[in-house]
N, C-alpha and C positions, 0 to 999 in steps of 0.2 A: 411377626409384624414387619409389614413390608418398611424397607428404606428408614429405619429407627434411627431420628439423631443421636448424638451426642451430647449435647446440651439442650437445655430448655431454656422459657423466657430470658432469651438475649446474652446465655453463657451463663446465665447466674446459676443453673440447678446444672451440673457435672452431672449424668449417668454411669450409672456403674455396674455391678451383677443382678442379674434376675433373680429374683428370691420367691417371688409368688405369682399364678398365673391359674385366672378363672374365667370362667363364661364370658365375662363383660370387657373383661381389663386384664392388665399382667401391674407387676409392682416393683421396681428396681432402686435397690440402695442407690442414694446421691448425694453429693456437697453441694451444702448451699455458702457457693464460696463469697457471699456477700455476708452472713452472719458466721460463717465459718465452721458448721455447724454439718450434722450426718443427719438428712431427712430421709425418707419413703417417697415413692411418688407413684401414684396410681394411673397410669395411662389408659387411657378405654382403645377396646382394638379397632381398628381406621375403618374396616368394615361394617362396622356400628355403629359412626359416629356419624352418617346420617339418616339411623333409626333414630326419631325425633320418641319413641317410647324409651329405650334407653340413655339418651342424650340427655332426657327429660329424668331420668331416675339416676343416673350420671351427677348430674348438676345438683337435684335432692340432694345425693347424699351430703355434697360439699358445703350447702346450706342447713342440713340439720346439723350436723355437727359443730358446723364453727361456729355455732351460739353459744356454746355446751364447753363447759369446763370443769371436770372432774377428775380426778386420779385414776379412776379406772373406764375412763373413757378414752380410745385413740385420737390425738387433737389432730385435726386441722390447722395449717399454717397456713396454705393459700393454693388458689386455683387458676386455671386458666387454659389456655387453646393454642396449640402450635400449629402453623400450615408447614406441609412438608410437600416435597415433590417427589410423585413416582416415577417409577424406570420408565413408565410408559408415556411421561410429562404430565398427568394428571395431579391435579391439588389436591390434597390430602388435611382434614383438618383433626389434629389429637388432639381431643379433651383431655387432663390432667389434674390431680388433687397433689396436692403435696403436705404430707404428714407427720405427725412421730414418728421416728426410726426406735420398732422397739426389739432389743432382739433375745432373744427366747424362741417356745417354740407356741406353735396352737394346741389347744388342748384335745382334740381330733389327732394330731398327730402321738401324745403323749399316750392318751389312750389303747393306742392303735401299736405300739410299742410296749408297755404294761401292761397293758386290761384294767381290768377293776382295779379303783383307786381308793386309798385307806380313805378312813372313815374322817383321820382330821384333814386330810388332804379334800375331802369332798367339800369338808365343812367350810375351808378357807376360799376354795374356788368360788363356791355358791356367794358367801360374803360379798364376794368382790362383785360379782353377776347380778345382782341382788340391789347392790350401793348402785351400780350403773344403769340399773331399770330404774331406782326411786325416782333417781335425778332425773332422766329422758322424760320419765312420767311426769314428774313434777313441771319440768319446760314446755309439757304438750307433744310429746315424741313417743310415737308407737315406734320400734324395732320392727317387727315384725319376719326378724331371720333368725333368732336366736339360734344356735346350735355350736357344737364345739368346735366345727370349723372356721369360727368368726370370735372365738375366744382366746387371747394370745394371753402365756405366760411368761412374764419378763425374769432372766436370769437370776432375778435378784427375788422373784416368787410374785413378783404385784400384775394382776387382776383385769387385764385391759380388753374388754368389748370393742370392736371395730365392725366396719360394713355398714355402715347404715343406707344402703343401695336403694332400698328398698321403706328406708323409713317413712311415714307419714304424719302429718299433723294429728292429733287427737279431732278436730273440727273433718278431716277429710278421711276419717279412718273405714270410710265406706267406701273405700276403690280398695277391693282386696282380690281383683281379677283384673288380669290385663286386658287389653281391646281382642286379642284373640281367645279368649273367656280360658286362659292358665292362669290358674289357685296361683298367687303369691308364695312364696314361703320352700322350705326344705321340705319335701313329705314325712318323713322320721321324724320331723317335730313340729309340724302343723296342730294349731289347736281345732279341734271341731267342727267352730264355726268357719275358721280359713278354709277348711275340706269343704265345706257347703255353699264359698261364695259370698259370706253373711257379714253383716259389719263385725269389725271387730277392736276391741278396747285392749286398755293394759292390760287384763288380767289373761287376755288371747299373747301375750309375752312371760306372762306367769307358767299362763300349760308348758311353754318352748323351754321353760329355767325348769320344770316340772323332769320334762323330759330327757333335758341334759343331764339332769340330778339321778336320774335312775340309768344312765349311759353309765355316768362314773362310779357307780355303788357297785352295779352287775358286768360293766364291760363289752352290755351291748345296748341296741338301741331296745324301747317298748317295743315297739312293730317292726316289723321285717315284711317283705313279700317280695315278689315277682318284680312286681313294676309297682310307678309312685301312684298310681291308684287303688291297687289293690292296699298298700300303704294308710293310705288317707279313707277308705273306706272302716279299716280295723279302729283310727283312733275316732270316726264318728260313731259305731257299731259294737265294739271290742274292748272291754275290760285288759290291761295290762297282768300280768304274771307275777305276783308281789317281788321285791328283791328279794325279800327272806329266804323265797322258795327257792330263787337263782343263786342265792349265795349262803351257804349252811353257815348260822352261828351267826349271820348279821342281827341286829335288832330289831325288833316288831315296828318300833317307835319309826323307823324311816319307810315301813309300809305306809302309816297312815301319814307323815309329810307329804311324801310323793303322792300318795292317793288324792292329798288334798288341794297340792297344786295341780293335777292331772284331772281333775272331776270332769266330765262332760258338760256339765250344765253350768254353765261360768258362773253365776247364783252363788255353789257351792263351792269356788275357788277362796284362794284369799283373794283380799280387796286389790290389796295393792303389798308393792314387794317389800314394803317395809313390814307388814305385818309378816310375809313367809320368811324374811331375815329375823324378827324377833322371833319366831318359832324354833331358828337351827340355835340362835343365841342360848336361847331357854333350854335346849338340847343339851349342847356344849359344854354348858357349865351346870350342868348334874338336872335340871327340872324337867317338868312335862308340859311340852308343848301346847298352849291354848287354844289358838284355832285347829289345829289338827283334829283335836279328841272329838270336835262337832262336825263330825264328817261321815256319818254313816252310812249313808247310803255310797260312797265314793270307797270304802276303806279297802282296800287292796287286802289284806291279811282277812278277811268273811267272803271270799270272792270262793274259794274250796267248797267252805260252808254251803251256803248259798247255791252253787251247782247239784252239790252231794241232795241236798232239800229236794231241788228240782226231781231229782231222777227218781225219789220214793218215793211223789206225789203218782195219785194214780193218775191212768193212762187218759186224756183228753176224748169225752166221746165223740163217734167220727162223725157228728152233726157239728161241733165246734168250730166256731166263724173262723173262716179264715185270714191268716195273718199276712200284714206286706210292713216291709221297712219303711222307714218315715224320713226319709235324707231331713227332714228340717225339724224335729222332735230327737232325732238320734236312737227313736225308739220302735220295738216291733207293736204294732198296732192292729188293733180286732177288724175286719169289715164286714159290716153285717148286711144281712139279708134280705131281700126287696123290699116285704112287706115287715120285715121284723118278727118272725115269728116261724117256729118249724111248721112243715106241711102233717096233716094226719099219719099219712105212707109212715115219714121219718118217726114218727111215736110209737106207732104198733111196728117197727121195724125195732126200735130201742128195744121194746118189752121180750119182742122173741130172744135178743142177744141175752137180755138178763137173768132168761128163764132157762138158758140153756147154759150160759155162766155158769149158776147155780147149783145145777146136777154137775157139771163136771167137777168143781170144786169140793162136791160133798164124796165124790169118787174117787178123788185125791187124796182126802182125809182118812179114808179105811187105808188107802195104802201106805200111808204116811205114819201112820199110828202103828201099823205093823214091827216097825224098822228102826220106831223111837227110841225104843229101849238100849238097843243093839246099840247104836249110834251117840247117843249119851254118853255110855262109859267112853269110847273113844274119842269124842268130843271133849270131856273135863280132861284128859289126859293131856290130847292136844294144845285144848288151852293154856295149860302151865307152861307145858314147852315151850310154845310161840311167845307166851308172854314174856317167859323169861329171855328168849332169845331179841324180841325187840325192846325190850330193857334195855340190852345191854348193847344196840345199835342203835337205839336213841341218846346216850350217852357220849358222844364225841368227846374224845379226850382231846383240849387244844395243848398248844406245845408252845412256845416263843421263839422265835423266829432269831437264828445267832447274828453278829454283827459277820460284816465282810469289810475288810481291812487291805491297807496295800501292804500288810505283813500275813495277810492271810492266805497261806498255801492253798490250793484244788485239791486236794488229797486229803488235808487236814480237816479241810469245809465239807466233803465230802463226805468224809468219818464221822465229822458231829451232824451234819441233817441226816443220815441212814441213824444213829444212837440219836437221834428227836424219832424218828418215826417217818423222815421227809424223804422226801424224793428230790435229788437234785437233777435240772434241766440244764444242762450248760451254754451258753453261747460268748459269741465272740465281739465282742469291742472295737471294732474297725476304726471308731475316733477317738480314742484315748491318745492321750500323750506318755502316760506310765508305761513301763518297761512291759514287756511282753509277760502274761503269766497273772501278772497284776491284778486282783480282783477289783474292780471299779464301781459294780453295783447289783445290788440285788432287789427282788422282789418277789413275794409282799416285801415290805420295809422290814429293815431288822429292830427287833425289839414288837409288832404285832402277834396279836393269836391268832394262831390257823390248826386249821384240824387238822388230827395226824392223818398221814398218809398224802396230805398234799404233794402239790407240786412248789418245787421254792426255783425260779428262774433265777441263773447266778451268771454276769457279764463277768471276762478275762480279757483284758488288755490282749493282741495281737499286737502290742509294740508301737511306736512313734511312727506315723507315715511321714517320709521326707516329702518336703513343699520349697516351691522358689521360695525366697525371700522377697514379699512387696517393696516397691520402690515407694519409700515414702519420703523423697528428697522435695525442699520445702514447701511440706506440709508441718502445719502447727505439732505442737509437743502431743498436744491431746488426740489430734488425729490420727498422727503416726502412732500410739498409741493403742487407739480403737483399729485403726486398720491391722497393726499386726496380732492383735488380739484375736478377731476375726478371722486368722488364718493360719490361729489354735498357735501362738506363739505366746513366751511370756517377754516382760518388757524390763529389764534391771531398773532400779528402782532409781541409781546411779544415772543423771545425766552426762555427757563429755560435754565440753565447750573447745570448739577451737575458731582457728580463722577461715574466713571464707571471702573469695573475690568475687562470688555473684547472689551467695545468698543474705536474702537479710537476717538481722538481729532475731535471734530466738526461733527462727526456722530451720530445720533440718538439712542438716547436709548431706550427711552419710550416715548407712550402721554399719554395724560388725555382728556377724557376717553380712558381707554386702550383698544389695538389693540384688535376684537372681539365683543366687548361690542357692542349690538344692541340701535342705537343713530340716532337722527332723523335725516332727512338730511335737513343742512343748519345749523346743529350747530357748533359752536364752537371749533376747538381742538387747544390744549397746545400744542406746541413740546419742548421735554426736549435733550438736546445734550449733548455728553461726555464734560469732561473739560481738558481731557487728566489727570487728577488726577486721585487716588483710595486711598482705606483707607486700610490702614495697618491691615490686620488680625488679631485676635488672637489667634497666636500657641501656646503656651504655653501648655504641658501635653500632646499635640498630637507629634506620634512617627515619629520621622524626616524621615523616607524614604516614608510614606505618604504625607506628607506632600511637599517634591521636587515633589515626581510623579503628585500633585493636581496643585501646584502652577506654574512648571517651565516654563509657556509659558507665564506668568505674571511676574516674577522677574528671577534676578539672586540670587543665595544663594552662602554666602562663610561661612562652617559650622566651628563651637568651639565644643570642650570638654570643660566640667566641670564638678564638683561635686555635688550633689545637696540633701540637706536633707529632699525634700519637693518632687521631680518628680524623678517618677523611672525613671531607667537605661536608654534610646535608646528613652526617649521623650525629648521633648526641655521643657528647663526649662527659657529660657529668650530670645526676640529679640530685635535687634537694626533695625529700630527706633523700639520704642514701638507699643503696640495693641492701634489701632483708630487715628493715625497719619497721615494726608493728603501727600501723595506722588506721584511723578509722576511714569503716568506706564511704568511697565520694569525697576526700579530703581533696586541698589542690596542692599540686607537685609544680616545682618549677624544673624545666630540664635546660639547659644549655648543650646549642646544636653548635658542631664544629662547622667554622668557614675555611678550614685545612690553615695548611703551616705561612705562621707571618711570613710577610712581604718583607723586603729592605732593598733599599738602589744602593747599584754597587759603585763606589766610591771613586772618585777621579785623582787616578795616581800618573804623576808625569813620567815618560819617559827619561830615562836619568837615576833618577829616585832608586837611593839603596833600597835591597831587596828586604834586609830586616826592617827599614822604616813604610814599606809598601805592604806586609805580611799584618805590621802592627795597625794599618789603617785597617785591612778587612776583614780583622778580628774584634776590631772595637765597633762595629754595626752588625758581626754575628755571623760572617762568613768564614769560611775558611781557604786559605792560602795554600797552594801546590804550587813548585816550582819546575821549572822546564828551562832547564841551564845550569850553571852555579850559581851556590846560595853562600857562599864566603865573602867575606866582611868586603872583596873587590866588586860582587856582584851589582847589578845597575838595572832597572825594569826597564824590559825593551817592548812590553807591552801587555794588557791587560785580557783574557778572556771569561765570562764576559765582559763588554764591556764598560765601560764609564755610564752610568746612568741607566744600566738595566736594571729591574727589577726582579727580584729571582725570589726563593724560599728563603728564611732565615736558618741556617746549616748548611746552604751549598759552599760549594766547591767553586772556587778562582783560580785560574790557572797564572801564574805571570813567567813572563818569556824575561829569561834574564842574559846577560854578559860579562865578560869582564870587563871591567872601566879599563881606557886606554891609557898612557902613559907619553905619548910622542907629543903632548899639549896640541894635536888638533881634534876639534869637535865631532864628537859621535854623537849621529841623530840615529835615535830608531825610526824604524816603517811606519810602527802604527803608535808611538808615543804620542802623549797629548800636550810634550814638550819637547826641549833640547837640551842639552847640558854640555858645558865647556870644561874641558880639564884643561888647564894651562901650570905647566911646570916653572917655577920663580928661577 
């Protein structure tokens, strides 16, 4: 399908793997991340969707179903129409169903993998098939696709009908050919009257449950052929092959069910499918069937009969009308002759055949009588022997079928089906999770009877195939859950909880082993989930408008100034809470940005001014005092760098230019004092 989105209706339906893909449509797993939920969604292919005939049985289906709520019916969630654009800029519109997500497999496929399916396995399918016609039936809903291809069985063993592509109202159930005049329906499970074009009711959904039912007994379909007409000609023309006769040792009783949902002449079917479900019911639990037993002319197990009849009736005289098929009767039918009556010719043509019959047959008997004697004794001898030898070939000894175990050795199971009488068929297990060698499954089922000499198919683990690990990082518990289930992984039953800075509360963060990692399938995975907590960073020295731009969709920030002797100017020099502090997310933090090292004016020291009382002025505003001279109790400030009323860092460095005080009592001025001082000797 050209140019396939990614999502549908507006993001809300996620696309995900293909899973199924037919005529009309393909079907791909998706999240409907607005109920949060793993749906189906049935897309029709862009090719078809402005064939207004399938657009139109497209859209049916979405309407019959979503009225319909049952257990073993596939629901409907909802529908709708995506435009998409081609490579070649062409509009494209996808019609879409969006479904139950069921996952199991179809019963087509199960088939197709086992064969013939036990007897109580038949019985539970059918139940299910059975509840999902009453109901359809009941709401006014023909099917009319029944087959195992449209029958899915969910993991857990429940019953689900899907497709109704093709369904019809019971009031319209006379469109049973498309405008290009093609029969409706699968050929292999067409009833009758769909092979002829003719309207058709529920009980034309009874033959289709008819005919799946004898699929799962025997393992194949009633009819086979060439192509779907030679098909559909056999089930309007063509008696079926009882299962009994297909499968040694099945029950007579499921000849005449199937016979009797299977009849030709819908008259002779059950009514409706609650009476063919009370029949398997009545089966099941030990009784005999009541509509079945009135079904004679339909019984599958008298169809031997019936033929063998045929062929010792005598031969047809060749004046005998001739016959033609009846496409709308189902039946071969006489046609007779212009005027209704043989010509003279034809009478004295009979008499000579009979007269010459006559001698040769009496000419027979001398030779026959000759030989009788002879042949007698060889004859009763005969017979004992054959008798006795089909005695004891009608006799099937059945055997019970052993269990298979994940402690069950190949060798060991080997040993006991040869000491049963069986034959074991080996294959290989490519999707097991169990160790390699591992017996995983057998069939028939262990614990059934089969007659010796069978065949017993016995599946062996080939071992754990390694898989990435899906990335299920914030998706919900239960998703992460189902997706890594889905990709044959098991889930510890143990959640982790930790912190997380971008996910939310109860969404996935990480597992173990992490999403990627090539990890066998069937092991183990952790899942770890937010706590809605995160741990308080640490800013400190990083410059706060980085630091908003990285964070703000994690916190709220309400910023300070301060001063800071340790981080420059425009970084943050402390936060409230502190770094490594467990916090809920989105909480607000207060940070304080540094405006770098306090200011102080450096202080006006006069020229004159002892050096220890000038040291102690630019210690007491936070400066510090270097000298450039002598610094002994004579020394005298001869002047300041910087100076008087500069502003500087609080921790620098003053230099002061000193001297020694004079002594001769005349006045020393400094250059650049901001005074004068007089020594005068008394």
């Amino acid at each position: 399908m050209s140019n396939m989105p990614n999502a549908l209706a507006g993001g809300r339906y996620q696309l995900g793997q293909l899973i199924g893909r037919g005529g009309m449509a393909e079907v791909r797993v998706a999240l409907d991340t607005r109920l949060g939920r793993t749906v189906a969604v049935k897309i029709m292919r862009a090719e078809l969707a402005n064939d207004e005939i399938f657009l139109a049985r497209f859209r049916r289906e979405a309407r019959s179903v979503a009225q319909m709520n049952n257990p073993n019916i596939v629901n409907i969630y909802d529908s709708g129409e995506e435009t998409i654009t081609t490579d070649a800029g062409d509009t494209e519109r996808l019609p879409y169903i969006v479904m139950e997500y069921v996952k199991g497999q179809t019963l087509r496929d199960i088939i197709k993998v086992n064969g013939a399916l036990s007897q109580r396995d038949c019985e539970q399918v059918m139940l299910g098939v059975l509840s999902a016609l009453d109901y359809s039936h009941r709401m006014g809903i023909i099917h009319r696709d029944i087959k195992p291809g449209n029958i899915m069985i969910s993991e857990q063993g429940v019953v689900k009908v899907m497709d109704f592509g093709i369904a019809r109202a019971l009031d319209d159930s006379a469109a049973t050919m498309t405008q290009s005049q093609g029969v409706v329906g699968t050929a292999q499970y067409l009833s009758p009257e769909q092979a002829r074009g003719e309207t058709v009711d529920m009980r034309s959904d009874l033959y289709s449950a008819g005919c799946v039912l004898y699929e799962m007994l025997t393992g194949r379909p009633p009819f086979t052929g060439d192509s779907a007409v030679a098909i559909a000609y056999q089930h309007v023309s063509e008696v079926a092959t009882p299962p009994s006769a297909v499968v040694p040792g099945l029950p007579k009783m499921w000849d005449s069910i199937v016979a009797k949902a299977m009849a030709k002449d819908r008259q002779n079917r059950y009514a409706t499918a609650a009476e063919f479900k009370n029949d398997i019911l009545t089966y099941m639990n030990g009784g005999v069937p009541v509509a079945a037993a009135f079904n004679p002319l339909t019984d599958l197990s008298n169809v031997k009969a019936r033929k063998e009849a045929e062929r010792e009736q005598p031969s047809a005289p060749m004046t005998q009308a001739t016959q033609a098929f009846n496409p709308v009767t189902g039946q071969f039918e006489q046609v007779p002759s212009a005027n209704g009556a043989a010509s003279p010719n034809a009478l004295k043509t009979r008499a000579e055949q009979r007269a010459a019959a006559a001698k040769a047959k009496k000419k027979k008997q001398i030779i026959i009588g000759a030989i009788t004697g002879i042949i007698i004794g060889i004859a009763v001898v005969a017979a004992v022997v054959f008798g006795m030898n089909t005695a004891k070939k009608n006799t099937v000894e059945m055997v019970t079928v052993p269990a298979c175990t994940a402690t069950t050795s190949k060798d060991g199971l080997e040993a006991k089906l040869k000491a049963l009488g069986l034959d074991m068929v080996e294959k290989q297990d490519t999707d097991s999770t169990e160790a390699a060698g591992t017996c995983t499954k057998i069939t028939p089922k262990a614990g059934s009877k089969v007659a010796k000499g069978s065949k017993v198919t016995v599946w062996f683990s080939a071992g754990p195939q390694s898989v990435a690990v899906p990335d299920v990082k914030n998706m919900s518990q239960e998703e992460a859950r189902t997706e890594l289930e889905s990709a044959g992984f098991k889930v510890s039953s143990t959640v982790k909880t930790e912190d997380s800075a971008d996910i939310e509360k109860d969404k996935v963060t990480r597992t173990d082993p992490a999403a990627g990692s090539p990890t066998a399938k069937g092991s183990t995975i952790t899942i770890y989930v937010s706590s809605g907590m995160t741990t308080m960073p640490n800013l400190v020295g990083q410059a706060k408008d980085a630091v908003i731009s990285q964070y703000s969709s994690q916190f709220n920030f309400v910023v300070e100034a301060e001063t800071s002797d340790t981080v420059e100017a425009g970084s943050i020099s402390r936060t409230d809470p502190a770094a490594g502090t467990s916090i809920e997310q989105g909480s607000t933090i207060t940070i304080w940005v540094s405006t770098g090292k306090e200011k102080v004016t450096v202080p006006s020291i006069s020229a004159g001014t002892d050096y220890a009382t000038a040291k102690l002025q630019l210690e007491a505003v936070g400066l510090v005092a270097a000298a450039s001279g002598p610094t002994d109790s004579t020394a005298v400030v001869v002047s300041i760098d910087p100076g008087a009323g500069t502003q500087v860092d609080k921790g620098s460095t003053v230099t002061i230019t000193t001297k020694a005080a004079t002594t001769t009592g005349n006045a020393a001025t400094g250059n650049n004092s901001t005074g004068s001082s007089t020594d005068k000797e008394q």
